[in-house]
mmCIF file as gemmi writes it, N, C-alpha and C atoms, coordinates in Angstrom:
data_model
loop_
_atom_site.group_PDB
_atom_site.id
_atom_site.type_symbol
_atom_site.label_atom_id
_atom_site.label_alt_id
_atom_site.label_comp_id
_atom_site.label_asym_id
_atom_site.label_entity_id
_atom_site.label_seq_id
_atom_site.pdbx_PDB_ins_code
_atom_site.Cartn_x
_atom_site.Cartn_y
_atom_site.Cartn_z
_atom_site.occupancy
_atom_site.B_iso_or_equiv
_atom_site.pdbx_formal_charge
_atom_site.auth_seq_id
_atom_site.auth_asym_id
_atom_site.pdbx_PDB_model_num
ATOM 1 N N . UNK Axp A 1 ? 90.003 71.198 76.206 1 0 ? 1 A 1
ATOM 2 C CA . UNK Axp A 1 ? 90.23 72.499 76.847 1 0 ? 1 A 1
ATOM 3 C C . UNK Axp A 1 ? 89.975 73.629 75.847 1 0 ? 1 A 1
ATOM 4 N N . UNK Axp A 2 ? 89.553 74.622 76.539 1 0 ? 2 A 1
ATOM 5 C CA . UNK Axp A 2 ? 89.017 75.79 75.431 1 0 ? 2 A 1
ATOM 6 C C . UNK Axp A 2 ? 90.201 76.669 75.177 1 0 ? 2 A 1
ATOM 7 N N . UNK Axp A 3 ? 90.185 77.165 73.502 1 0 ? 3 A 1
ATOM 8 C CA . UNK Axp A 3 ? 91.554 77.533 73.152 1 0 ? 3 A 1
ATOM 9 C C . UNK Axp A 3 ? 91.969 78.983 73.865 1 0 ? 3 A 1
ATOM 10 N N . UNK Axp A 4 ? 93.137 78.846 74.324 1 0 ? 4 A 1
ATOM 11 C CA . UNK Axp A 4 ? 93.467 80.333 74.776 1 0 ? 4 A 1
ATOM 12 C C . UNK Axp A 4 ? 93.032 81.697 74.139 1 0 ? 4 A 1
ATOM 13 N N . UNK Axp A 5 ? 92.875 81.646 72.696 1 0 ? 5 A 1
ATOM 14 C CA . UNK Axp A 5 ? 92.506 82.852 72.189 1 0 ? 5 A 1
ATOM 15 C C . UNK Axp A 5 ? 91.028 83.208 72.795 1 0 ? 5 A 1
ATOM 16 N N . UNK Axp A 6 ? 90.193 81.999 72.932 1 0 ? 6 A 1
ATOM 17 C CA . UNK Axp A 6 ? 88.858 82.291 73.151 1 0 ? 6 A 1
ATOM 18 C C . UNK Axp A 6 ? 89.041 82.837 74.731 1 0 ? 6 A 1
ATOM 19 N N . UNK Axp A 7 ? 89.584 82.341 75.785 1 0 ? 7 A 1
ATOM 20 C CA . UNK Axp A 7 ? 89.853 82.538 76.826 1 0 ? 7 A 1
ATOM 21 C C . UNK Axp A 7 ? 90.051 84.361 77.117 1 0 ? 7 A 1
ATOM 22 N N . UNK Axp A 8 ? 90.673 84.565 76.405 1 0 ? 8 A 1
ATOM 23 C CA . UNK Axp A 8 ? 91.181 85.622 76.492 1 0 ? 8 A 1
ATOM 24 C C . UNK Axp A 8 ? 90.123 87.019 76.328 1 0 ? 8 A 1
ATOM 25 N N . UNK Axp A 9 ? 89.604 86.284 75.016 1 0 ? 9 A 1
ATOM 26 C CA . UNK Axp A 9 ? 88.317 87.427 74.362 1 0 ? 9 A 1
ATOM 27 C C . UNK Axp A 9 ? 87.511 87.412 75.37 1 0 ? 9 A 1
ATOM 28 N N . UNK Axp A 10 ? 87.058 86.008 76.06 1 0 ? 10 A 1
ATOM 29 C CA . UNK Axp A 10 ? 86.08 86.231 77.003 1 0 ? 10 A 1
ATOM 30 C C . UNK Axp A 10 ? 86.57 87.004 78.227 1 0 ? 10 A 1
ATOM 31 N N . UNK Axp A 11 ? 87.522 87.397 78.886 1 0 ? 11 A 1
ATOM 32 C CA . UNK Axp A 11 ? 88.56 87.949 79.593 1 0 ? 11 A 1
ATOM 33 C C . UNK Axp A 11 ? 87.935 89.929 79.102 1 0 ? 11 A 1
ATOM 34 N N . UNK Axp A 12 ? 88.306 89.279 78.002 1 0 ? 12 A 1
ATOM 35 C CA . UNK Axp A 12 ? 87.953 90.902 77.612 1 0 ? 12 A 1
ATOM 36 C C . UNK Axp A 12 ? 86.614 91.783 76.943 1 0 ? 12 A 1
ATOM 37 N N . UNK Axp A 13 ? 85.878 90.402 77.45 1 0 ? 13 A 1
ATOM 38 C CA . UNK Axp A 13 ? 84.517 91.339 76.947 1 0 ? 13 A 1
ATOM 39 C C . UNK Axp A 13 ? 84.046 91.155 78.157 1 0 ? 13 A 1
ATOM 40 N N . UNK Axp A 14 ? 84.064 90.747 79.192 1 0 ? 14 A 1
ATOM 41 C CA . UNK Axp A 14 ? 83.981 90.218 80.686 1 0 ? 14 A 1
ATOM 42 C C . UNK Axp A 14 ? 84.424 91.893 81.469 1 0 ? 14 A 1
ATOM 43 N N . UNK Axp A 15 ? 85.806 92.457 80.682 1 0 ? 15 A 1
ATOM 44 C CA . UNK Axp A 15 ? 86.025 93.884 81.15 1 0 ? 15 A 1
ATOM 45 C C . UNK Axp A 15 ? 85.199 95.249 80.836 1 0 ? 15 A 1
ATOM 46 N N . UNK Axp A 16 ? 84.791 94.611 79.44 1 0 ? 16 A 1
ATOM 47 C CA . UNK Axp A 16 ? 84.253 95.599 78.775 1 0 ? 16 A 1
ATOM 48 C C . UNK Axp A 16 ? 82.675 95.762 79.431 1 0 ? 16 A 1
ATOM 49 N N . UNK Axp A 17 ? 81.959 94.682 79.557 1 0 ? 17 A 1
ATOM 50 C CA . UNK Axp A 17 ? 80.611 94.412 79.604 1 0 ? 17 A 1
ATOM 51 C C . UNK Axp A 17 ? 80.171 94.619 81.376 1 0 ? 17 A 1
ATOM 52 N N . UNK Axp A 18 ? 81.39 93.822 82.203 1 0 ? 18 A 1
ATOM 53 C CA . UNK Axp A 18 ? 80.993 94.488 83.841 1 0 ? 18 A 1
ATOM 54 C C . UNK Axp A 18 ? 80.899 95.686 84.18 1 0 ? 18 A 1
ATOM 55 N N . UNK Axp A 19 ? 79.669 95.839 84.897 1 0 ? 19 A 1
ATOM 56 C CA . UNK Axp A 19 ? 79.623 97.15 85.294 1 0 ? 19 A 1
ATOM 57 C C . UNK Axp A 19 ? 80.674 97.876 86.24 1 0 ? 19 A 1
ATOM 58 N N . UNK Axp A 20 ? 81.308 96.981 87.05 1 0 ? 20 A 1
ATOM 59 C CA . UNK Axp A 20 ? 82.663 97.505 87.81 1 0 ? 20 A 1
ATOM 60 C C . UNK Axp A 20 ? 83.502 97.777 87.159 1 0 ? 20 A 1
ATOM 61 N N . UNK Axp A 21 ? 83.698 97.43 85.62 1 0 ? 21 A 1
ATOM 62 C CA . UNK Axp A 21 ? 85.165 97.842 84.913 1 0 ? 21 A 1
ATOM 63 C C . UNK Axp A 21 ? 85.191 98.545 84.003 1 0 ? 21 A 1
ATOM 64 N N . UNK Axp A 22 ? 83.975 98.305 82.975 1 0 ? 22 A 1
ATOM 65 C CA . UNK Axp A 22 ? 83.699 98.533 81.716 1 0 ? 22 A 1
ATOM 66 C C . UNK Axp A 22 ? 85.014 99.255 81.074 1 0 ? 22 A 1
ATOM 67 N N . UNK Axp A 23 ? 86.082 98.065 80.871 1 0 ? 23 A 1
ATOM 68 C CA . UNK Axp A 23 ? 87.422 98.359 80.706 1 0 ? 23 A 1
ATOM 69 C C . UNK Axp A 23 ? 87.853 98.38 79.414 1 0 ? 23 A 1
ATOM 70 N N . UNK Axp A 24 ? 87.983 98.911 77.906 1 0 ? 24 A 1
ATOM 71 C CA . UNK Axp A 24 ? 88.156 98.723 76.82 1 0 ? 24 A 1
ATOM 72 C C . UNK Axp A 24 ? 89.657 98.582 76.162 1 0 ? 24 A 1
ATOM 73 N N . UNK Axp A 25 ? 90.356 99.167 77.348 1 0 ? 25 A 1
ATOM 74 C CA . UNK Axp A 25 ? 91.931 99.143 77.091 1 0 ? 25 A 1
ATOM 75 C C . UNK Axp A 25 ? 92.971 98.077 77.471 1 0 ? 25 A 1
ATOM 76 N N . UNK Axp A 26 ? 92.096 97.142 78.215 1 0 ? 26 A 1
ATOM 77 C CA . UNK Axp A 26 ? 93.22 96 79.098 1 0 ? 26 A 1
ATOM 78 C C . UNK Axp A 26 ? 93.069 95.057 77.57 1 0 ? 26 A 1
ATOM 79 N N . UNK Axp A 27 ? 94.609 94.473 77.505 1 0 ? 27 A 1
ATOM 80 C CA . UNK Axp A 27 ? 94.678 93.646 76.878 1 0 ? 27 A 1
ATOM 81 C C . UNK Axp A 27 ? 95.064 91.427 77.903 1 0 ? 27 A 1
ATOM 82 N N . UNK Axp A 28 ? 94.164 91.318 77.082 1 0 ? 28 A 1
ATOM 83 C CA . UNK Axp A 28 ? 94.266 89.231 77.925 1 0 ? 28 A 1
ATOM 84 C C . UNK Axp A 28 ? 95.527 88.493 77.374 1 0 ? 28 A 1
ATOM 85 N N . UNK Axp A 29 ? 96.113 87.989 77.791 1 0 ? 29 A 1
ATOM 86 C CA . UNK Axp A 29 ? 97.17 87.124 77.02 1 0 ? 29 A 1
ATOM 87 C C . UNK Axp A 29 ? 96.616 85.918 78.002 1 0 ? 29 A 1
ATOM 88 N N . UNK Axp A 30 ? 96.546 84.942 77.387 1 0 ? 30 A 1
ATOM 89 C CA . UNK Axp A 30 ? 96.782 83.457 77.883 1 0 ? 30 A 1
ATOM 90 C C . UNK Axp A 30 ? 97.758 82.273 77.274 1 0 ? 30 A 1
ATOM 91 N N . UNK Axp A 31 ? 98.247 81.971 78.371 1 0 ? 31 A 1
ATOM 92 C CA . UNK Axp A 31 ? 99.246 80.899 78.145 1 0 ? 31 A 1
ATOM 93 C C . UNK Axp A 31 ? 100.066 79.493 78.832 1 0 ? 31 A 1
ATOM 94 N N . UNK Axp A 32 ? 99.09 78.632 78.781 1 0 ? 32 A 1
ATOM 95 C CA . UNK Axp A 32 ? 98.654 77.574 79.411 1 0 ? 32 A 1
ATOM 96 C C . UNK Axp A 32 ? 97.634 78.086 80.984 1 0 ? 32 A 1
ATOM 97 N N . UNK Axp A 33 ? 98.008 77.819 81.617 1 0 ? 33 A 1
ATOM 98 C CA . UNK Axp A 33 ? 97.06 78.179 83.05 1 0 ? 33 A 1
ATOM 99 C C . UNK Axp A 33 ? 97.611 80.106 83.591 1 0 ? 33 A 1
ATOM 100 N N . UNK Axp A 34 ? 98.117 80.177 82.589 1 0 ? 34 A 1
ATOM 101 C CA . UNK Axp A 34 ? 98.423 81.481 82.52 1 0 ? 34 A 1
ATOM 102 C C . UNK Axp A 34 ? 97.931 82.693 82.144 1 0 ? 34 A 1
ATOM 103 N N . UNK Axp A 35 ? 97.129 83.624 83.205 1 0 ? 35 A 1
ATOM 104 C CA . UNK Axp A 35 ? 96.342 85.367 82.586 1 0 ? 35 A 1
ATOM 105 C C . UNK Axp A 35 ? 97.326 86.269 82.838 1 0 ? 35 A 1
ATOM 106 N N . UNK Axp A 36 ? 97.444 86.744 81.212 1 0 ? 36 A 1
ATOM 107 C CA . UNK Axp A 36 ? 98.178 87.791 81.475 1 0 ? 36 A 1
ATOM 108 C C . UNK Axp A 36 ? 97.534 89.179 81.296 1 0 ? 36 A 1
ATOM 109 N N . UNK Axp A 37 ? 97.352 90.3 82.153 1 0 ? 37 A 1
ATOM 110 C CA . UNK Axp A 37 ? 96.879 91.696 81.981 1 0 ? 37 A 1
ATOM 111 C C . UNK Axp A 37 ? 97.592 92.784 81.987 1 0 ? 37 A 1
ATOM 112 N N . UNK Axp A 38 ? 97.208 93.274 80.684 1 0 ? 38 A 1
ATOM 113 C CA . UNK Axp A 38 ? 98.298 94.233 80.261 1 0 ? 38 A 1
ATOM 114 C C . UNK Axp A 38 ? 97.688 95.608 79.544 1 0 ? 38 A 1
ATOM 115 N N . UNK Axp A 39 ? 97.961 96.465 80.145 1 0 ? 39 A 1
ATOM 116 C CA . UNK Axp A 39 ? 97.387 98.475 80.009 1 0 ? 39 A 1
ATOM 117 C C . UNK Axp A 39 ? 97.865 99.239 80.909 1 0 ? 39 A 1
ATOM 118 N N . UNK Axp A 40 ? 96.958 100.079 80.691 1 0 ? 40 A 1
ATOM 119 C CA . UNK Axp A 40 ? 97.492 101.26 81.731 1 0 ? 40 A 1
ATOM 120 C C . UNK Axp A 40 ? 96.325 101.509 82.558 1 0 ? 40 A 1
ATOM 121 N N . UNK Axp A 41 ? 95.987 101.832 83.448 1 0 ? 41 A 1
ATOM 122 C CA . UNK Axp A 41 ? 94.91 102.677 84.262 1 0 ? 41 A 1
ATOM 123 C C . UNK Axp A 41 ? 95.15 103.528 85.271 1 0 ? 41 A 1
ATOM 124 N N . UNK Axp A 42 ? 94.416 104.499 85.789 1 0 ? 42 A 1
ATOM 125 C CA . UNK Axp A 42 ? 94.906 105.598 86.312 1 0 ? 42 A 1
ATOM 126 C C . UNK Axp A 42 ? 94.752 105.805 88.152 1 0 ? 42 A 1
ATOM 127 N N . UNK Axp A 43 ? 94.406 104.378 88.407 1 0 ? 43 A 1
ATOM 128 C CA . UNK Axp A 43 ? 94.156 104.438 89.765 1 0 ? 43 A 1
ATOM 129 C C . UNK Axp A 43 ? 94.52 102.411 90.235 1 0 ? 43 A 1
ATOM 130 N N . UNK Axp A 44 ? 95.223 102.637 91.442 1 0 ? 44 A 1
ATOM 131 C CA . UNK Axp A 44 ? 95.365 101.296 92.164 1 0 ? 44 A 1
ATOM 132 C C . UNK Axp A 44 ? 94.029 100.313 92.031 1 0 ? 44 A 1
ATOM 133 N N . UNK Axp A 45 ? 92.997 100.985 92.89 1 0 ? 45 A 1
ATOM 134 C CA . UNK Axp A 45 ? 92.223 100.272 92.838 1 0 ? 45 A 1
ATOM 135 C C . UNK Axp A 45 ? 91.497 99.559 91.642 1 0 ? 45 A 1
ATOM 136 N N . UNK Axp A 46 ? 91.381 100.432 90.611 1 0 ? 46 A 1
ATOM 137 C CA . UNK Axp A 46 ? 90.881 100.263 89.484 1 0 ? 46 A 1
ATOM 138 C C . UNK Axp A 46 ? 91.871 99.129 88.742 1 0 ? 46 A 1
ATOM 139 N N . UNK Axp A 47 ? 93.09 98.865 88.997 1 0 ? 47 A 1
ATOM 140 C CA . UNK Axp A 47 ? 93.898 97.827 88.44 1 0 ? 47 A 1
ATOM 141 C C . UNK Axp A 47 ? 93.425 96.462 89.203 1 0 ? 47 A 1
ATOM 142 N N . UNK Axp A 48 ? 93.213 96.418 90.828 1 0 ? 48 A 1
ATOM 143 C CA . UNK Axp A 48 ? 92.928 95.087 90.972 1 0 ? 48 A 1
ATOM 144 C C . UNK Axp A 48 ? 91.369 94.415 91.157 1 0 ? 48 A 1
ATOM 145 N N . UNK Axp A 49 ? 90.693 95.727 90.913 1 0 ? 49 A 1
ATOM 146 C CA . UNK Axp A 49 ? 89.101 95.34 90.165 1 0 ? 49 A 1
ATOM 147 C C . UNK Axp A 49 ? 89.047 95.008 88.925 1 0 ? 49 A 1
ATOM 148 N N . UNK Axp A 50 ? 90.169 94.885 88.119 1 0 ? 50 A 1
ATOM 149 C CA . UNK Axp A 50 ? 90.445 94.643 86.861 1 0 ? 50 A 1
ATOM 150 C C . UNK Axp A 50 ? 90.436 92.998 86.771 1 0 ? 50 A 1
ATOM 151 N N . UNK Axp A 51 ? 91.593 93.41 88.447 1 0 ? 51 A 1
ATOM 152 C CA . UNK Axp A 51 ? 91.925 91.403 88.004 1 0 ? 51 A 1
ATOM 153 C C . UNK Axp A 51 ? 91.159 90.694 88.976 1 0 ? 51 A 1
ATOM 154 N N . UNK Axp A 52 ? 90.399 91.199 89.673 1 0 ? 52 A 1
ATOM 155 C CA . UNK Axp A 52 ? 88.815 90.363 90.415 1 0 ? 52 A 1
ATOM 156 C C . UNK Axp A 52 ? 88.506 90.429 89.093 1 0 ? 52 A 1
ATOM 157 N N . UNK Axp A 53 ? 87.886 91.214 88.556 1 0 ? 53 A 1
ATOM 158 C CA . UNK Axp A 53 ? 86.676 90.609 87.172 1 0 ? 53 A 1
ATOM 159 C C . UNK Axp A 53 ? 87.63 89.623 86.222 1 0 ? 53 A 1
ATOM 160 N N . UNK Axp A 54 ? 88.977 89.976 85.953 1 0 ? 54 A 1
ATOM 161 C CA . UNK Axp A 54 ? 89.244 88.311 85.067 1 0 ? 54 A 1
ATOM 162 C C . UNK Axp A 54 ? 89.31 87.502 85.242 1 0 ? 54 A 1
ATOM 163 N N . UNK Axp A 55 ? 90.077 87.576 86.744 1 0 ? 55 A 1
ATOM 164 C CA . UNK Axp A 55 ? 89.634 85.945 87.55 1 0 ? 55 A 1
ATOM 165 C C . UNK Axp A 55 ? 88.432 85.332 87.612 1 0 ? 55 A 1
ATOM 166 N N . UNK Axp A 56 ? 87.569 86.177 87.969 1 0 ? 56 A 1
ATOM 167 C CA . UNK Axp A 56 ? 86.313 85.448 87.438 1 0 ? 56 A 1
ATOM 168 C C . UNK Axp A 56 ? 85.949 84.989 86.318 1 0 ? 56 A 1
ATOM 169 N N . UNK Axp A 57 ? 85.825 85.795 85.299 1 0 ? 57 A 1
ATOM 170 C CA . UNK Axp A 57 ? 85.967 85.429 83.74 1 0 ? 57 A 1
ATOM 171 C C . UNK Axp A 57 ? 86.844 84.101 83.359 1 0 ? 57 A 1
ATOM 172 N N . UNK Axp A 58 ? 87.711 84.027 84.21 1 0 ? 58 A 1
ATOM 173 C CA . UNK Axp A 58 ? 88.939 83.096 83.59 1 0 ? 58 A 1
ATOM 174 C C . UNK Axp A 58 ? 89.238 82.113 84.81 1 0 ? 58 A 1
ATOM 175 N N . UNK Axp A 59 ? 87.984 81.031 85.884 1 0 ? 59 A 1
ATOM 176 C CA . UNK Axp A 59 ? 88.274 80.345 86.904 1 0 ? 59 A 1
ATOM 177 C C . UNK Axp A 59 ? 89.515 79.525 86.622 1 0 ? 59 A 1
ATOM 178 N N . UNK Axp A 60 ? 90.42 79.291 87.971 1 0 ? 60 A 1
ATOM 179 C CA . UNK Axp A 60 ? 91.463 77.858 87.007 1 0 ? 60 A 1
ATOM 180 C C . UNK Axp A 60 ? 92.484 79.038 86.362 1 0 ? 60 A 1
ATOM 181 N N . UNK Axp A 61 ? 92.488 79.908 85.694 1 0 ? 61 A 1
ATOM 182 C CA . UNK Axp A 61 ? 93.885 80.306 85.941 1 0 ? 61 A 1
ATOM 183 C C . UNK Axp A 61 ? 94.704 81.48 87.017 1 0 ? 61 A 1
ATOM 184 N N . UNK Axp A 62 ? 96.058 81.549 86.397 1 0 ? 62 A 1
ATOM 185 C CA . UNK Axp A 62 ? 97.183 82.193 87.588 1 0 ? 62 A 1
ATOM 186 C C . UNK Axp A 62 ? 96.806 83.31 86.821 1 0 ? 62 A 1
ATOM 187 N N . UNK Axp A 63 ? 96.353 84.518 87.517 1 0 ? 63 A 1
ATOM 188 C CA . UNK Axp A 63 ? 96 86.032 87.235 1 0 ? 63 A 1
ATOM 189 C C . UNK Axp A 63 ? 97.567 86.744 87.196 1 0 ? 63 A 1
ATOM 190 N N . UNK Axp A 64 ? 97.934 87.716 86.088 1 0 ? 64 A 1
ATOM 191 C CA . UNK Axp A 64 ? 99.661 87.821 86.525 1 0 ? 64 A 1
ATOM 192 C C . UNK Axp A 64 ? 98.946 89.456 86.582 1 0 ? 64 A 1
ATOM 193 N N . UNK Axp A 65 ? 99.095 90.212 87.141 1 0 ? 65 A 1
ATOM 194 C CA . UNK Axp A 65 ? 98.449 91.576 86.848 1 0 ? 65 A 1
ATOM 195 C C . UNK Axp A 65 ? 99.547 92.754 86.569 1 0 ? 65 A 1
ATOM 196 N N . UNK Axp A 66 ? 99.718 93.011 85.418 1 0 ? 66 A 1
ATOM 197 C CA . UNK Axp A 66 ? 101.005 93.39 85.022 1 0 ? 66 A 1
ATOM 198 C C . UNK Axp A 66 ? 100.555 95.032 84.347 1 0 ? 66 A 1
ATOM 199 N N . UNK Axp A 67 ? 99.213 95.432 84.518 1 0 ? 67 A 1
ATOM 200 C CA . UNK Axp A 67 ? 98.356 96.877 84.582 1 0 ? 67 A 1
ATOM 201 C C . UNK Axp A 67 ? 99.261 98.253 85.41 1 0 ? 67 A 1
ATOM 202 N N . UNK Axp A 68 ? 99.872 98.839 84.239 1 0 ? 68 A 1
ATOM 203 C CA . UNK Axp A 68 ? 100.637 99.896 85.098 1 0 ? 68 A 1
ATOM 204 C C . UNK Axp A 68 ? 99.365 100.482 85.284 1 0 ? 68 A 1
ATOM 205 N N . UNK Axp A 69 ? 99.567 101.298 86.973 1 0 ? 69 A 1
ATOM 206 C CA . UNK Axp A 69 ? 98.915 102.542 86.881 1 0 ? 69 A 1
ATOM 207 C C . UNK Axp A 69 ? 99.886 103.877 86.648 1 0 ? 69 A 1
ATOM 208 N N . UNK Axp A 70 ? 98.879 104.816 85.705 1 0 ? 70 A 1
ATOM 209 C CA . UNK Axp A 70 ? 99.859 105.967 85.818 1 0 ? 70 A 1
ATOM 210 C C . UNK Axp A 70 ? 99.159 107.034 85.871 1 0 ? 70 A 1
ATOM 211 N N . UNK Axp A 71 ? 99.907 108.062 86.319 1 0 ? 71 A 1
ATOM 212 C CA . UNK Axp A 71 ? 99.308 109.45 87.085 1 0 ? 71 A 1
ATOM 213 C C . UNK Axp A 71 ? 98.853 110.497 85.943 1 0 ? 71 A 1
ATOM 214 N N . UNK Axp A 72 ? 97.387 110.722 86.023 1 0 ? 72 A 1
ATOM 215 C CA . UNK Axp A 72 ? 97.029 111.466 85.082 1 0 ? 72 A 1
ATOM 216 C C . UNK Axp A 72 ? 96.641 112.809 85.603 1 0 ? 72 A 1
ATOM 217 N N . UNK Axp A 73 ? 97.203 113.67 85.682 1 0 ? 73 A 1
ATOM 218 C CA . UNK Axp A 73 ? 96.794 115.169 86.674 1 0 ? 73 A 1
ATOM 219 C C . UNK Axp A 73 ? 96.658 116.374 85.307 1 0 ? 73 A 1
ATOM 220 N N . UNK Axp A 74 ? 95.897 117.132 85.488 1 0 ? 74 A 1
ATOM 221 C CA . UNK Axp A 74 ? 95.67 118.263 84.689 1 0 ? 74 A 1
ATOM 222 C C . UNK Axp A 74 ? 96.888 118.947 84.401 1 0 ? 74 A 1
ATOM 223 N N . UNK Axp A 75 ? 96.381 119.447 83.51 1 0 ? 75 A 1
ATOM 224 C CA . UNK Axp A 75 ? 97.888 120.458 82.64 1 0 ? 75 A 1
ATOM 225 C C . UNK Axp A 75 ? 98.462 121.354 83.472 1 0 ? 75 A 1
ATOM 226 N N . UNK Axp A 76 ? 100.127 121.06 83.91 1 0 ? 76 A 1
ATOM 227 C CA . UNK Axp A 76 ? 100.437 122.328 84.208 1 0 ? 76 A 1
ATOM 228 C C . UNK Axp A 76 ? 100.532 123.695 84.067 1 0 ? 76 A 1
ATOM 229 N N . UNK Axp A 77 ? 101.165 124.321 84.076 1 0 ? 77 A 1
ATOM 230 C CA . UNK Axp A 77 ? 101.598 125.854 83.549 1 0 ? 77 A 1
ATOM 231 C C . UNK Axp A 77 ? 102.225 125.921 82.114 1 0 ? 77 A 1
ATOM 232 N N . UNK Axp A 78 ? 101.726 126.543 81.443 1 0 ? 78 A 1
ATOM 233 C CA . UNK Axp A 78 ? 102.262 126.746 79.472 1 0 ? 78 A 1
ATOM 234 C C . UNK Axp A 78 ? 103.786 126.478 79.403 1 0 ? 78 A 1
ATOM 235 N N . UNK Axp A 79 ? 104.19 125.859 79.265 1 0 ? 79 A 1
ATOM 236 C CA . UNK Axp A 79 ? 105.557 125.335 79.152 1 0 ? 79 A 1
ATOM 237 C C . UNK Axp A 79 ? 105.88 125.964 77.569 1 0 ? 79 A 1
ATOM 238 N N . UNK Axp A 80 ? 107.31 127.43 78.127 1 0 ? 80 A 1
ATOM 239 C CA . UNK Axp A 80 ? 107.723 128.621 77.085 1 0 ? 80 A 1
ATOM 240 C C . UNK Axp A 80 ? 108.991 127.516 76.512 1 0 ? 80 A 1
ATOM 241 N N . UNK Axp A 81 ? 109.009 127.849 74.943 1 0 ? 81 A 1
ATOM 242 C CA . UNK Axp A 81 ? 109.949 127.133 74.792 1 0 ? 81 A 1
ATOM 243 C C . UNK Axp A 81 ? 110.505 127.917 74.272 1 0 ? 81 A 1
């Protein structure tokens, strides 16, 4: 069986290199039949196009998708302190 570390890299150059993700911030954890995905991104969808492309990258394992999204909106008003 191929070692988890390798699993993982391929996981993450699989994000980096698809044209649907070209994702540089998700981090892979593997651990036994176990993907773990872990970052931030700024939209729903964009989190579970994350974990279509590792599942692919990574056939045979349990995808855990653990990718917060969080809300990135332009600067409010000058906050006087």
């Amino acid at each position: 069986m191929e070692a988890p570390q390798y699993i993982a890299a391929r996981v993450q150059s699989a994000l980096a290199e698809d044209e649907r993700t070209t994702e540089l911030g998700i981090r892979a954890d593997v651990r036994g039949d176990q993907l773990y995905l872990r970052g931030q991104v700024t939209a729903a969808e964009r989190r579970d196009l994350i974990a279509e492309v590792a599942g692919e990258a990574a056939p045979g394992l349990v995808v855990h998708n653990e990718i917060d999204v969080v809300d990135v909106r332009e600067p409010g008003k000058e906050e006087k302190l």
